[in-house]
C-alpha positions, 0 to 999 in steps of 0.5 A: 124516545117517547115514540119508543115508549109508547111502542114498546108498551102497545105491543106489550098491551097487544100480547096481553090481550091476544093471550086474554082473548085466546084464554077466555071468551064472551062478557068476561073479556069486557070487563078484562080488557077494560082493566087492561086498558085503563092500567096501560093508559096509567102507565104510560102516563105516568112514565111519559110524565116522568120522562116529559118533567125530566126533559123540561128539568134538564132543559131548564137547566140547560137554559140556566146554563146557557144564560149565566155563560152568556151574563159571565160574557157580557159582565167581562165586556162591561168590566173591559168597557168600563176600564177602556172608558175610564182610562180615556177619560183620564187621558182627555182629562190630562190632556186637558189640563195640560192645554189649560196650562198652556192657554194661561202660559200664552196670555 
């Protein structure tokens, strides 16, 4: 897209100074075509600037994006980990009681 850009405001530049240098001949043409130059150089700064802020916002954003996604993915894991872990915890703590149980019924 920029490359694009950058095409289409040279050639915009090109005719502009074809039609300067076809209306007007000698020092005048100088001066002129610095103007015409420094206002190309402007614009295309200033719209590969907007365009490049745009990009790198959206890409922040998609960034964003993808991290809450994966934060959200792990935080379940976490959740489902934490509740296996506590489950089998309550069952090794059963089971033993229960051998407590039967070691005091044995002696």
């Amino acid at each position: 897209k920029l490359l694009d850009d950058k095409e289409r405001l040279t050639e915009q530049l090109l005719r502009e100074l074809t039609a300067l240098v076809s209306r007007m001949g000698g020092d005048d043409v100088v001066g002129e075509l610095d103007d015409i130059v420094k206002a190309y150089s402007m614009k295309y700064e200033e719209e590969v600037g907007t365009s490049y802020e745009k990009e790198r916002a959206l890409e922040f954003s998609r960034q964003k994006q993808y991290m809450e996604s994966q934060l959200s993915a792990i935080d379940k894991s976490n959740r489902q980990n934490e509740s296996y872990l506590r489950h089998d915890n309550q069952a090794k703590t059963e089971e033993n009681a229960m051998l407590v149980k039967e070691i005091n019924q044995m002696r």
